[in-house]
N, CA, C and O atoms as a GROMACS GRO file, in nm:
protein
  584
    1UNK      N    1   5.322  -9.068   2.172
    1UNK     CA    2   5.191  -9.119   2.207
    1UNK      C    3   5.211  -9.234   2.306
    1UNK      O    4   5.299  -9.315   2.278
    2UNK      N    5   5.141  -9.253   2.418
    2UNK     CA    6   5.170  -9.348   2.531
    2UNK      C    7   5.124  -9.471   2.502
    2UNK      O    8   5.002  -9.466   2.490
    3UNK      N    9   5.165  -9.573   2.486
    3UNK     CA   10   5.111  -9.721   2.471
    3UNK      C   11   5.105  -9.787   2.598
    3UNK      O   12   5.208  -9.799   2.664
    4UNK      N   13   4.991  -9.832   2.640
    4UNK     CA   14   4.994  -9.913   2.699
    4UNK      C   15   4.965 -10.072   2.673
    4UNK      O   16   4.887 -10.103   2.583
    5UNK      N   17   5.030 -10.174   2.752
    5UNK     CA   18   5.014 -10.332   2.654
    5UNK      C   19   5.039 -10.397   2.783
    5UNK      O   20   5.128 -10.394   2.868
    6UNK      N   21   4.899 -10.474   2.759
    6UNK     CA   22   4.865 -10.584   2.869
    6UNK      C   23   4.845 -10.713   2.792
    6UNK      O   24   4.766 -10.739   2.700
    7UNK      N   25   4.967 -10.812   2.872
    7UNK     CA   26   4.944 -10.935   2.848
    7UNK      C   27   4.796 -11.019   2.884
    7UNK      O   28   4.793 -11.066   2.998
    8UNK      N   29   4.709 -11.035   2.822
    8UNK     CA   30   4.566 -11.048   2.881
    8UNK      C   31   4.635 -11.244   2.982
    8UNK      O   32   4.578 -11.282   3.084
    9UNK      N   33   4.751 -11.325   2.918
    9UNK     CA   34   4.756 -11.453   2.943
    9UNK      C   35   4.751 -11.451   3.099
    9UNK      O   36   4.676 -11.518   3.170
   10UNK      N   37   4.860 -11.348   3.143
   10UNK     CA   38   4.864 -11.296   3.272
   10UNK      C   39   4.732 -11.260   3.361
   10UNK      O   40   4.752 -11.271   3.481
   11UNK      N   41   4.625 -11.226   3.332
   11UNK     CA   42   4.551 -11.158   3.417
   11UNK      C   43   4.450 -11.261   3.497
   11UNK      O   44   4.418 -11.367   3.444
   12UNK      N   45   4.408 -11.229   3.612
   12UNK     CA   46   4.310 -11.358   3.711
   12UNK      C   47   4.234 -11.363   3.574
   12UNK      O   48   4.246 -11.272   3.493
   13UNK      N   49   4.148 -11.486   3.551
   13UNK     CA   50   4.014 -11.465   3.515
   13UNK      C   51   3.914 -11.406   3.608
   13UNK      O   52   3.842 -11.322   3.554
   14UNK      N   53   3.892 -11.431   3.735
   14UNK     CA   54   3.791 -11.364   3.824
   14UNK      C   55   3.784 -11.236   3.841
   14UNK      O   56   3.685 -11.205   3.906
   15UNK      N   57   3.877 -11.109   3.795
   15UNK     CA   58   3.921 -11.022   3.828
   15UNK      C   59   3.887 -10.913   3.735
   15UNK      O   60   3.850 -10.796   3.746
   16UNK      N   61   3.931 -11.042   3.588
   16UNK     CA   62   3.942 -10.904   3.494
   16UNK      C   63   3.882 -10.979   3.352
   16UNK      O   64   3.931 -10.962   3.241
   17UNK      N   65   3.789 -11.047   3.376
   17UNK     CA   66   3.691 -11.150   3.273
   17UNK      C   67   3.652 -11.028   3.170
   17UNK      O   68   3.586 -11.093   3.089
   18UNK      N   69   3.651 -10.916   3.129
   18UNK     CA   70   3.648 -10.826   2.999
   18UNK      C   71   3.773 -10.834   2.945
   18UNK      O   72   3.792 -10.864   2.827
   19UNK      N   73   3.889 -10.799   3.049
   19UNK     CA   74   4.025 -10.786   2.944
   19UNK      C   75   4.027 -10.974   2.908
   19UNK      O   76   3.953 -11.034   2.831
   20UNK      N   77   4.070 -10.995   2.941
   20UNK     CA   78   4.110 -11.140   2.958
   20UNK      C   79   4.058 -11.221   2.811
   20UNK      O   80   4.120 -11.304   2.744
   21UNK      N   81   3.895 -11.153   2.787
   21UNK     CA   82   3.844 -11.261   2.671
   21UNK      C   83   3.863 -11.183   2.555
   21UNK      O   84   3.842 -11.239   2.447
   22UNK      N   85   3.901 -11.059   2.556
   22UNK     CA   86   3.949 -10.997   2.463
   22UNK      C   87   4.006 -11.018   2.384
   22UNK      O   88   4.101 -10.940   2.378
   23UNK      N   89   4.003 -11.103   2.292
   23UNK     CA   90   4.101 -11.203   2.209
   23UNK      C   91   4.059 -11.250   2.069
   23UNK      O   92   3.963 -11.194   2.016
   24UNK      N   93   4.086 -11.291   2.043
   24UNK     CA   94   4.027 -11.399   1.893
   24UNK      C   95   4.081 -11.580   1.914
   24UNK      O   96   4.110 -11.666   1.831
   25UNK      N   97   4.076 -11.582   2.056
   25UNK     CA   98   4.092 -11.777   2.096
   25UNK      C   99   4.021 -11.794   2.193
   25UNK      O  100   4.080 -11.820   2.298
   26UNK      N  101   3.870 -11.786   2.195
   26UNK     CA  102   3.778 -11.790   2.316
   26UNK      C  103   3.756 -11.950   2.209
   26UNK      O  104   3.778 -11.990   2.094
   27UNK      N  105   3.706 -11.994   2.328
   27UNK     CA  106   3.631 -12.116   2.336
   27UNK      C  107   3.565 -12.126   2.364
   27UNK      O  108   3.556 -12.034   2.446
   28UNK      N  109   3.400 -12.228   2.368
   28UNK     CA  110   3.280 -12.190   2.371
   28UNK      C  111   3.231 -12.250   2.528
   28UNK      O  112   3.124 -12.309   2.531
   29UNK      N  113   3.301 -12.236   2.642
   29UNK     CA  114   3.313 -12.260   2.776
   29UNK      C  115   3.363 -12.108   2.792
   29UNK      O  116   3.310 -12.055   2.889
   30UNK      N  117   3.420 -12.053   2.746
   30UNK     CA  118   3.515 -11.893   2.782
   30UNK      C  119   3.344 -11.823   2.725
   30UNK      O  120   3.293 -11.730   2.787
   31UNK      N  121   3.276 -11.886   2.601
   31UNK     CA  122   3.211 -11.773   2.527
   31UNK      C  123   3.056 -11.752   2.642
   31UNK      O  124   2.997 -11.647   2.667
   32UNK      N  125   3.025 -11.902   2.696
   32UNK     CA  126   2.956 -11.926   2.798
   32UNK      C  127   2.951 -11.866   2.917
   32UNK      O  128   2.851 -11.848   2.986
   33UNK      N  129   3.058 -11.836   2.938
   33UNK     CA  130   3.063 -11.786   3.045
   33UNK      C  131   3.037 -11.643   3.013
   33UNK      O  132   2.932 -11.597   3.057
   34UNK      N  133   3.126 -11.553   2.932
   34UNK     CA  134   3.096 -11.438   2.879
   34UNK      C  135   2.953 -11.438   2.874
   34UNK      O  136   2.882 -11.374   2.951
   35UNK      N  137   2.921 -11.497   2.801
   35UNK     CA  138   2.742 -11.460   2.764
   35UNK      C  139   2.654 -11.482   2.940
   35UNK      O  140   2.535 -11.451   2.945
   36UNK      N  141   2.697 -11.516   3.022
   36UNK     CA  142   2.638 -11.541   3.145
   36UNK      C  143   2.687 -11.414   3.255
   36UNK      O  144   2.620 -11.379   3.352
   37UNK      N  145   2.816 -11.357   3.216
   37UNK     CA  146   2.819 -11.262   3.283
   37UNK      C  147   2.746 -11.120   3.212
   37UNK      O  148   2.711 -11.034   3.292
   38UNK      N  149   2.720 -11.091   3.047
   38UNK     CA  150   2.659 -10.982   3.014
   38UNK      C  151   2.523 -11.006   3.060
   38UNK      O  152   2.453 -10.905   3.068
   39UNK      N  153   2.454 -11.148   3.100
   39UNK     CA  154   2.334 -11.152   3.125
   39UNK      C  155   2.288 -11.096   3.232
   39UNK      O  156   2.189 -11.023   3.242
   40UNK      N  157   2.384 -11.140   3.336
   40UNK     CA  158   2.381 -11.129   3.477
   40UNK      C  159   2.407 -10.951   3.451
   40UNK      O  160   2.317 -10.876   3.490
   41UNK      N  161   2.512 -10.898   3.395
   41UNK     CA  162   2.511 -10.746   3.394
   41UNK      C  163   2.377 -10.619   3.378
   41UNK      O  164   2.364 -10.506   3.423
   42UNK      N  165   2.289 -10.712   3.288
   42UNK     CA  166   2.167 -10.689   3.186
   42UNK      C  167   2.200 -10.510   3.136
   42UNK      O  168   2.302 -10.471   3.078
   43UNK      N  169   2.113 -10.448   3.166
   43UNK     CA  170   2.082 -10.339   3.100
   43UNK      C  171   2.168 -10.253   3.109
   43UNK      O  172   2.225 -10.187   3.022
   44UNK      N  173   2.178 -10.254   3.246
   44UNK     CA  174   2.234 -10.107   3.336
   44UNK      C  175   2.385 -10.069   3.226
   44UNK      O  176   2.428  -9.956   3.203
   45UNK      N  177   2.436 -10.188   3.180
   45UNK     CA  178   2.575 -10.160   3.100
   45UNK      C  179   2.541 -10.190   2.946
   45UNK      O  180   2.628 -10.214   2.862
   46UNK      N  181   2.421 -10.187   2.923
   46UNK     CA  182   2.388 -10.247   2.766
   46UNK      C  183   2.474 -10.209   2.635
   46UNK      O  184   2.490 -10.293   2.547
   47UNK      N  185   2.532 -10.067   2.624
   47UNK     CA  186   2.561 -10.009   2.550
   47UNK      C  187   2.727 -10.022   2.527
   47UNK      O  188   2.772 -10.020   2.413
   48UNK      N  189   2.821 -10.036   2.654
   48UNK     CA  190   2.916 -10.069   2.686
   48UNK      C  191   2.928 -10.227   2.644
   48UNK      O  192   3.017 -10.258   2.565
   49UNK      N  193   2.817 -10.351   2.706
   49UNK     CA  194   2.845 -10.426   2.677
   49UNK      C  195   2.866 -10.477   2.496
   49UNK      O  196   2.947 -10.549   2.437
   50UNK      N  197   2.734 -10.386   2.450
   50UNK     CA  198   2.758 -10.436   2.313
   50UNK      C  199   2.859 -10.403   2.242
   50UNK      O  200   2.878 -10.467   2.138
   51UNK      N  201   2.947 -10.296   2.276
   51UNK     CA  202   3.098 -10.249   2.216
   51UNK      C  203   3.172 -10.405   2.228
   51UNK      O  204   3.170 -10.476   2.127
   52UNK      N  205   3.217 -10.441   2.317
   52UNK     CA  206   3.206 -10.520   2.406
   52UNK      C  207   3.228 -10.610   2.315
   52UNK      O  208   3.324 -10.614   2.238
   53UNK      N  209   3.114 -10.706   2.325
   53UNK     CA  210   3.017 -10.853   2.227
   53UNK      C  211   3.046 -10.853   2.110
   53UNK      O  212   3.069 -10.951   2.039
   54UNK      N  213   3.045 -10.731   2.080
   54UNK     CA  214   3.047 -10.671   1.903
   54UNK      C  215   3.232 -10.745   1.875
   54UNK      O  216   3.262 -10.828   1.789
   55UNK      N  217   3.309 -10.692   1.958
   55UNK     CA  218   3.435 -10.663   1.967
   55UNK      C  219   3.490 -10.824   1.937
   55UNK      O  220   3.571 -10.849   1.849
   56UNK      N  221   3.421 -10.939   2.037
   56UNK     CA  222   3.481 -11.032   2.031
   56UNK      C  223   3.404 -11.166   1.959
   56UNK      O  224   3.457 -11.277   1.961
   57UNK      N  225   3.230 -11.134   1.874
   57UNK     CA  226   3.200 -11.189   1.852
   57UNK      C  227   3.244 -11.204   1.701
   57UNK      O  228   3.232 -11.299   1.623
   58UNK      N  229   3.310 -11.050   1.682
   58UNK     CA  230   3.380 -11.089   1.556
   58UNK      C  231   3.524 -11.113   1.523
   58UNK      O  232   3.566 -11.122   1.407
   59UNK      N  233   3.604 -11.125   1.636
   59UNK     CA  234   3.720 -11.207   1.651
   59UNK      C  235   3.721 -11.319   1.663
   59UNK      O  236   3.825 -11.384   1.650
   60UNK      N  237   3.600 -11.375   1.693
   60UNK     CA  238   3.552 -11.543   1.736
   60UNK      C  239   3.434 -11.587   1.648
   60UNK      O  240   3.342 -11.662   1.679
   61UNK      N  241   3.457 -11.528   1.534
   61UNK     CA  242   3.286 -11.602   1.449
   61UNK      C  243   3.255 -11.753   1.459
   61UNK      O  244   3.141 -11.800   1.461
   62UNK      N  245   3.394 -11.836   1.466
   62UNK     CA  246   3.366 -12.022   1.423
   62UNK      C  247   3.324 -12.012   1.589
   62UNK      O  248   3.206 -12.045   1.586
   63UNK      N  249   3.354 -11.989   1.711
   63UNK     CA  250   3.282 -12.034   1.840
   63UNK      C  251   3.174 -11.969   1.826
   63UNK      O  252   3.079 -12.040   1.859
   64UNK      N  253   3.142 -11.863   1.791
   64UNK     CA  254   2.996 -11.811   1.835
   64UNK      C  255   2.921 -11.917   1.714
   64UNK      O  256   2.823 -11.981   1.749
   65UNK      N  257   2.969 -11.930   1.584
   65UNK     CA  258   2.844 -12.028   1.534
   65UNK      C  259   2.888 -12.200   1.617
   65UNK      O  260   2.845 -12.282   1.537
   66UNK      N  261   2.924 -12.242   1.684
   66UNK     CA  262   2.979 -12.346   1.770
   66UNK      C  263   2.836 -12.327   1.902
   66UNK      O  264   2.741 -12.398   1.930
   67UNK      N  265   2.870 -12.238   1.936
   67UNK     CA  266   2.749 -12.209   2.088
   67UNK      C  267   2.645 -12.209   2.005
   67UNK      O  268   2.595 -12.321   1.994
   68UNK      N  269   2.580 -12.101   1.925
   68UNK     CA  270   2.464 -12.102   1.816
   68UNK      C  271   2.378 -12.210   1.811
   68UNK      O  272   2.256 -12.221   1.820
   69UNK      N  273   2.501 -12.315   1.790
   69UNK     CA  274   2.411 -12.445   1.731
   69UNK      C  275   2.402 -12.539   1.855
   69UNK      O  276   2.351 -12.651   1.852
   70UNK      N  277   2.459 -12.477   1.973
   70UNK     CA  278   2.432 -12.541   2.082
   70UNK      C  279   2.230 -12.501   2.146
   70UNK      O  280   2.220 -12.398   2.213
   71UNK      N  281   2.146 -12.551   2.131
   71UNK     CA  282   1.992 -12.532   2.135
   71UNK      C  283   2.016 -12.450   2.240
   71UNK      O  284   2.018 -12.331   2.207
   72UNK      N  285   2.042 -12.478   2.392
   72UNK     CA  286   1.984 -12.365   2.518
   72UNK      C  287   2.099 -12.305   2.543
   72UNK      O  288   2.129 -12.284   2.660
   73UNK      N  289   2.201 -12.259   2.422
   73UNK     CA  290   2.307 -12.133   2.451
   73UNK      C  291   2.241 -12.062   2.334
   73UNK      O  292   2.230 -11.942   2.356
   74UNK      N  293   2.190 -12.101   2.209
   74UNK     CA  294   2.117 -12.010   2.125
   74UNK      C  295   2.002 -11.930   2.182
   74UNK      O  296   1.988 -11.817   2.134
   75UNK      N  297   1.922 -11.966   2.271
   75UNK     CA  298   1.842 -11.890   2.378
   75UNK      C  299   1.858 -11.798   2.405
   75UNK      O  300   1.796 -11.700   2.364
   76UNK      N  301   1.992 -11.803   2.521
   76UNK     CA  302   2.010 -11.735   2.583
   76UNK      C  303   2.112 -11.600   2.543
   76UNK      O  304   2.123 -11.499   2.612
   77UNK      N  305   2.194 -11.634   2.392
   77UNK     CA  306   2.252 -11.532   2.336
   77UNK      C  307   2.093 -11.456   2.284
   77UNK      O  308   2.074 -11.336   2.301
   78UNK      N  309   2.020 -11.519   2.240
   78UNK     CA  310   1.905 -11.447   2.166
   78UNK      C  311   1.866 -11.379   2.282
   78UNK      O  312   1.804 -11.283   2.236
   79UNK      N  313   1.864 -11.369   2.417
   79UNK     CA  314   1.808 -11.259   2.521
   79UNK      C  315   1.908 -11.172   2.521
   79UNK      O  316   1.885 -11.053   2.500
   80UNK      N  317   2.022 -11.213   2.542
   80UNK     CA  318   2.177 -11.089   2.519
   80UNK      C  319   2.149 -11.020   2.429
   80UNK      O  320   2.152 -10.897   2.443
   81UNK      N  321   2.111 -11.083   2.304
   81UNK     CA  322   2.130 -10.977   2.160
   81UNK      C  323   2.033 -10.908   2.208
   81UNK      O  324   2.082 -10.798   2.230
   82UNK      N  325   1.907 -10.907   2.242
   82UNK     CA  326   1.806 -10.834   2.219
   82UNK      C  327   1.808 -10.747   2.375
   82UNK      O  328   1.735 -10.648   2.374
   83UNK      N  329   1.881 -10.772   2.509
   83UNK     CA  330   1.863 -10.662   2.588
   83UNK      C  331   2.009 -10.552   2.544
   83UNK      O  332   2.024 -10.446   2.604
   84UNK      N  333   2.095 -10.591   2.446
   84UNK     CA  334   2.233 -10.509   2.430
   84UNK      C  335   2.162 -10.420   2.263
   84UNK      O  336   2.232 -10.332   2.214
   85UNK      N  337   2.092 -10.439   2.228
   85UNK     CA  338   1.996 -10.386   2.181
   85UNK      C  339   2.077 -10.422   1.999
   85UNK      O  340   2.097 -10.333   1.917
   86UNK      N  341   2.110 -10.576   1.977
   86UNK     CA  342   2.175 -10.600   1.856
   86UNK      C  343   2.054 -10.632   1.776
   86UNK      O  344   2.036 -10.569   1.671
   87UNK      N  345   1.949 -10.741   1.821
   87UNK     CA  346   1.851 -10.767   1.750
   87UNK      C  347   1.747 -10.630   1.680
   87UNK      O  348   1.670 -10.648   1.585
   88UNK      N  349   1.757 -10.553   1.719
   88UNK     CA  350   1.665 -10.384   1.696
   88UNK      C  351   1.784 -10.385   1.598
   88UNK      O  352   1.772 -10.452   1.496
   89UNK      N  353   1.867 -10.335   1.615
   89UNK     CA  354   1.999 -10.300   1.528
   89UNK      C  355   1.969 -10.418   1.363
   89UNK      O  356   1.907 -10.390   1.260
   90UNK      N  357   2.020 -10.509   1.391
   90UNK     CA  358   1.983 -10.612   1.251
   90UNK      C  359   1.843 -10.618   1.216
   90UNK      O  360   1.826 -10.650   1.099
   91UNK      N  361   1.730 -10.595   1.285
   91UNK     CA  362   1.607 -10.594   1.201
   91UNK      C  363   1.613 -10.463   1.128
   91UNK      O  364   1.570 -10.455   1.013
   92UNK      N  365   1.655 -10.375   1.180
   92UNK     CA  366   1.625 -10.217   1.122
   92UNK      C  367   1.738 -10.186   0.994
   92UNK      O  368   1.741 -10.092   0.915
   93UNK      N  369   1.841 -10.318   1.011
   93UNK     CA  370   1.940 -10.268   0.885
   93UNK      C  371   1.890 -10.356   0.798
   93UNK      O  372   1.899 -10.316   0.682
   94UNK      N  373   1.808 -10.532   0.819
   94UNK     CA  374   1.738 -10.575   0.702
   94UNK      C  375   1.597 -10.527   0.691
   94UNK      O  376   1.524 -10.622   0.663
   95UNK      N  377   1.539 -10.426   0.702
   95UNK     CA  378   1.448 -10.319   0.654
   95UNK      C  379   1.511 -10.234   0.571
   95UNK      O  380   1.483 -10.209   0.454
   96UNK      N  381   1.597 -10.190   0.639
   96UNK     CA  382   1.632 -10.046   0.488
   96UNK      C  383   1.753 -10.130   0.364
   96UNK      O  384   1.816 -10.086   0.268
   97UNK      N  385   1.741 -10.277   0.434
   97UNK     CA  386   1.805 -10.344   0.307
   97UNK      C  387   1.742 -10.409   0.179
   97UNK      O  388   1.771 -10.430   0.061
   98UNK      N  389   1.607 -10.435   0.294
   98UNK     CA  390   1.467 -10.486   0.204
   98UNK      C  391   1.420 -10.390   0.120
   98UNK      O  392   1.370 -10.430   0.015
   99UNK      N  393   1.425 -10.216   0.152
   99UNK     CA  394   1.358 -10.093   0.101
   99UNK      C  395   1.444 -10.081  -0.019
   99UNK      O  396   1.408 -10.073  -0.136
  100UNK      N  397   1.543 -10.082   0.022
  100UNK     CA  398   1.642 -10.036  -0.119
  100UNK      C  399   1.685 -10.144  -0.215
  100UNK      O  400   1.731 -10.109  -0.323
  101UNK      N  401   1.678 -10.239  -0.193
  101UNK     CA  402   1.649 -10.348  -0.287
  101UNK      C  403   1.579 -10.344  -0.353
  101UNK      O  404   1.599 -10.342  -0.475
  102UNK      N  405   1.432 -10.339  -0.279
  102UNK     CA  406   1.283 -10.349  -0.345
  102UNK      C  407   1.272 -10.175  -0.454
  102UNK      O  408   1.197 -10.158  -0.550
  103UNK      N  409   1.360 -10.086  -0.402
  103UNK     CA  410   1.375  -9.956  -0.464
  103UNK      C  411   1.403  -9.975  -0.589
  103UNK      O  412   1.334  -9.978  -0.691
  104UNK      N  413   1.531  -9.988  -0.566
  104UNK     CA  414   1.605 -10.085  -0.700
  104UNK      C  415   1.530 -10.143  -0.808
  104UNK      O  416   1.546 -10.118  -0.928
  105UNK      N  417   1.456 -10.215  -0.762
  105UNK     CA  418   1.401 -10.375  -0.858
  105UNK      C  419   1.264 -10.260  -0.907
  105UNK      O  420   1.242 -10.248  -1.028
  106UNK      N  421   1.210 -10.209  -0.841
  106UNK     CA  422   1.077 -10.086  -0.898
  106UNK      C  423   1.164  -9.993  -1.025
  106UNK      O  424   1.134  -9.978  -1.143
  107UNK      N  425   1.298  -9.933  -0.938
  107UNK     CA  426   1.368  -9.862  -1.100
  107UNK      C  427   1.342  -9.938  -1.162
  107UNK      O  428   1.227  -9.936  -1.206
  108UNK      N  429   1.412 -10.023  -1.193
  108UNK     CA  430   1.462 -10.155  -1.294
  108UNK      C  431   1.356 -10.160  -1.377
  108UNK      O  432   1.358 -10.114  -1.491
  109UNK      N  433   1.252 -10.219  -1.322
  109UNK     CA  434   1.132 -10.285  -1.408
  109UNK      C  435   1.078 -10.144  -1.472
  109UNK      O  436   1.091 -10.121  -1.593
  110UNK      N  437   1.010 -10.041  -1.372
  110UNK     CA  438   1.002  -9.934  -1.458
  110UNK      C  439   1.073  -9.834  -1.548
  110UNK      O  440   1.022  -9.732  -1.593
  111UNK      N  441   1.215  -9.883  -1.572
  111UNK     CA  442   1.267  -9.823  -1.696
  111UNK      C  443   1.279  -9.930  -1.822
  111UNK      O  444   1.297  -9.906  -1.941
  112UNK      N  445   1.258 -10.088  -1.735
  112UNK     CA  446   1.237 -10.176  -1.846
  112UNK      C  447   1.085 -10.151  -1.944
  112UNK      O  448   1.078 -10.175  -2.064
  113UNK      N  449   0.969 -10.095  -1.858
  113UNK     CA  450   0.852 -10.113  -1.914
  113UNK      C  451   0.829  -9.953  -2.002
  113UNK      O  452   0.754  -9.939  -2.099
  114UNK      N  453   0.900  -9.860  -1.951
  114UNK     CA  454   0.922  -9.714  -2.030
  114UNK      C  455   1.014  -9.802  -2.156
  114UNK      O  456   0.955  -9.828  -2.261
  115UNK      N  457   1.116  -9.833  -2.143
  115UNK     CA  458   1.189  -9.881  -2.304
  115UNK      C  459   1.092  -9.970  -2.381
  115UNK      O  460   1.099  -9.968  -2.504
  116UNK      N  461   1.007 -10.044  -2.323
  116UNK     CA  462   0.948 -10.098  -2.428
  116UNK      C  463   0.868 -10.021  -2.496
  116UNK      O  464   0.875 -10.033  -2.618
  117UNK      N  465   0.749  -9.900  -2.428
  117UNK     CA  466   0.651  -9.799  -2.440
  117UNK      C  467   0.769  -9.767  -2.591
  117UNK      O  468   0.752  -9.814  -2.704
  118UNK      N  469   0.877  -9.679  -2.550
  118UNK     CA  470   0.948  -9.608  -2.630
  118UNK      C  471   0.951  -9.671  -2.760
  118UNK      O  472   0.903  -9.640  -2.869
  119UNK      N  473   1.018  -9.764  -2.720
  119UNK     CA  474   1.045  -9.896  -2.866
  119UNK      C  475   0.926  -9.931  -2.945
  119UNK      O  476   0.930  -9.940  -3.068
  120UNK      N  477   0.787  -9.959  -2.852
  120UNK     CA  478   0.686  -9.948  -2.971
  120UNK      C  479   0.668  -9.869  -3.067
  120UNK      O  480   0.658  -9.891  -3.187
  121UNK      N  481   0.664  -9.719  -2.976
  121UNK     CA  482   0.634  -9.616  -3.060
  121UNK      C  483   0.765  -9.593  -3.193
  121UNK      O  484   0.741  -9.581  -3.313
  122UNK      N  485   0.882  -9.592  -3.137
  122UNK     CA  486   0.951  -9.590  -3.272
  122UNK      C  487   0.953  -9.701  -3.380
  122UNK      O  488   1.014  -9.690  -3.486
  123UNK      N  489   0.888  -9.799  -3.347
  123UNK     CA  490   0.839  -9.910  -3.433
  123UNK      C  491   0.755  -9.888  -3.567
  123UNK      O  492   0.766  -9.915  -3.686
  124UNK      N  493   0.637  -9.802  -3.456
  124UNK     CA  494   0.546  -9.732  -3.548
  124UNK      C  495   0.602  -9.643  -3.634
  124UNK      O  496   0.577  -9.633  -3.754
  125UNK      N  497   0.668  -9.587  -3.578
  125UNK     CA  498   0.686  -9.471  -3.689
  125UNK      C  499   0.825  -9.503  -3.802
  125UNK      O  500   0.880  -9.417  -3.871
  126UNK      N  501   0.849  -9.609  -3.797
  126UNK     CA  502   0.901  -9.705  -3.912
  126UNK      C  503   1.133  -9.673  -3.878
  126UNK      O  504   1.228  -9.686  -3.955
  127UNK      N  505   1.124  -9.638  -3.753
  127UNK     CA  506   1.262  -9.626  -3.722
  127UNK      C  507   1.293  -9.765  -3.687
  127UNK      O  508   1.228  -9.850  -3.626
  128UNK      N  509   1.432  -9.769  -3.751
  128UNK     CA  510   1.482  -9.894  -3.748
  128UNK      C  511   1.540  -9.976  -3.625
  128UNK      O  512   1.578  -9.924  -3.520
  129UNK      N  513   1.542 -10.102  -3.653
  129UNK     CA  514   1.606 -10.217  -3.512
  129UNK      C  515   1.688 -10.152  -3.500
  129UNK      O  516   1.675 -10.087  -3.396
  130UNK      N  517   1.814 -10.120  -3.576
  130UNK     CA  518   1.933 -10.066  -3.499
  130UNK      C  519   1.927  -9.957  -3.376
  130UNK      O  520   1.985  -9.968  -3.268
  131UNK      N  521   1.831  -9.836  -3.424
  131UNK     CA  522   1.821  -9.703  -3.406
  131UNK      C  523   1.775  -9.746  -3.232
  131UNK      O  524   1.828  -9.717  -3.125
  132UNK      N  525   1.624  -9.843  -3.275
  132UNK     CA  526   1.533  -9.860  -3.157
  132UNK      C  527   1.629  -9.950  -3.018
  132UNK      O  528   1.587  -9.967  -2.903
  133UNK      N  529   1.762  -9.997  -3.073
  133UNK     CA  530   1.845 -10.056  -3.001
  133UNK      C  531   1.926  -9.962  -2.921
  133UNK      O  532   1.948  -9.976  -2.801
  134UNK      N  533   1.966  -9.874  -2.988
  134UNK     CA  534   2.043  -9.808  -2.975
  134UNK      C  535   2.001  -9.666  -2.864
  134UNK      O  536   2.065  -9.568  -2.822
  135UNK      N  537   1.907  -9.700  -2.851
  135UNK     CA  538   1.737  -9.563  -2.768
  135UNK      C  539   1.749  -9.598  -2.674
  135UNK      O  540   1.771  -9.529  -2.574
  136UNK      N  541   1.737  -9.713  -2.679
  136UNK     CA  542   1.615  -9.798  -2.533
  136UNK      C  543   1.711  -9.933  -2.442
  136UNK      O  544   1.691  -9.984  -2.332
  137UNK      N  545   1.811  -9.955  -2.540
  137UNK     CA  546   1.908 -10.065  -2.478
  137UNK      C  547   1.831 -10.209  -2.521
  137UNK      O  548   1.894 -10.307  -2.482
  138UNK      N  549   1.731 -10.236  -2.580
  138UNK     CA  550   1.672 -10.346  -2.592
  138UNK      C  551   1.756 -10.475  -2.685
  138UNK      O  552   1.859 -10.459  -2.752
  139UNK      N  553   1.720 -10.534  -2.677
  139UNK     CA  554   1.775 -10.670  -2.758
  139UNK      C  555   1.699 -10.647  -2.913
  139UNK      O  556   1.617 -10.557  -2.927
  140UNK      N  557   1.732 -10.728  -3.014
  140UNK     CA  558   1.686 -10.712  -3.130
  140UNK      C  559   1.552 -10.798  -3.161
  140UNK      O  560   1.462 -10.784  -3.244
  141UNK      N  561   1.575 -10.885  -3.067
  141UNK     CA  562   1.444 -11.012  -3.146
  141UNK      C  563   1.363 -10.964  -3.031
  141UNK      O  564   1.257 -11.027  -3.035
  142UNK      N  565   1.365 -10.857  -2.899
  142UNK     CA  566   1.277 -10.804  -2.840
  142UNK      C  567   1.185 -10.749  -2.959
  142UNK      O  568   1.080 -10.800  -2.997
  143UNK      N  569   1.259 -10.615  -3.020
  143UNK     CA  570   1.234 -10.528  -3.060
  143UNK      C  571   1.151 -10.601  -3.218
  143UNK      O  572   1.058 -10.545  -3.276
  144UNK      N  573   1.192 -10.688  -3.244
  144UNK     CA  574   1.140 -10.762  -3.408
  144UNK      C  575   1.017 -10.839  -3.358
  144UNK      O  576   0.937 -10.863  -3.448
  145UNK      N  577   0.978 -10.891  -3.219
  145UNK     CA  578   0.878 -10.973  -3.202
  145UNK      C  579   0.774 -10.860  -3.149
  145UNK      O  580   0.678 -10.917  -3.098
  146UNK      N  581   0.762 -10.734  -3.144
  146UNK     CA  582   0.658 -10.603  -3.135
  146UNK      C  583   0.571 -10.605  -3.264
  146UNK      O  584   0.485 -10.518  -3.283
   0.00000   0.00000   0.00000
């Protein structure tokens, strides 16, 4: 299998500013600049770039929250994210994170409120704490305060 291996230390910056920041030791003057050339790129490479962004924003998490908290570089990543199309991407994965959560918590409660239904009725009909524990999963002083 052919390897190829490029020293990125070696390369112009003017030349070859994709290989070059390719790294996990950008600094937030290297990340600046990056974020000013995907701007300047905008759309036409959106899809490429976000391979891209994706690639080195998570080799570099402590500079990107470093720029973040810089006020008019948080801006202007917030126009990057949203023309490389990341912001669509994270709203649409905390939606189906919100759905299935909220899915979840609807099971939950409605098999909590079916065990109690259950547990009354075997109450009534004079079956015991153990039994009604043992049915429904309930606690005992649930089941004794019915």
């Amino acid at each position: 299998m052919p390897v190829q291996i490029i020293d990125s230390r070696k390369l112009s910056e003017a030349e070859n500013i994709w290989l070059k920041d390719l790294d996990n030791s950008l600094n937030q003057s290297d990340l600046l600049r990056i974020t000013s050339e995907i701007h300047r790129q905008g759309k036409k490479k959106a899809v490429r770039i976000m391979a891209y962004f994706d690639a080195i924003t998570r080799a570099n998490r402590k500079t990107l929250k470093e720029v973040l908290k810089m006020r008019e570089c948080s801006v202007e990543l917030e126009k990057i994210f949203e023309e490389v199309g990341l912001i669509a991407k994270w709203e649409a994965r905390g939606i189906a994170k919100g759905r299935a959560e909220g899915k979840a918590e609807g099971i939950a409660k409605g098999e909590a409120q079916t065990n109690l239904k259950i547990a009354k009725k075997m109450k009534k009909m004079g079956d015991s704490v153990k039994k009604i524990q043992a049915i429904t999963g309930l606690p005992a002083y649930t089941i004794n305060r019915m």
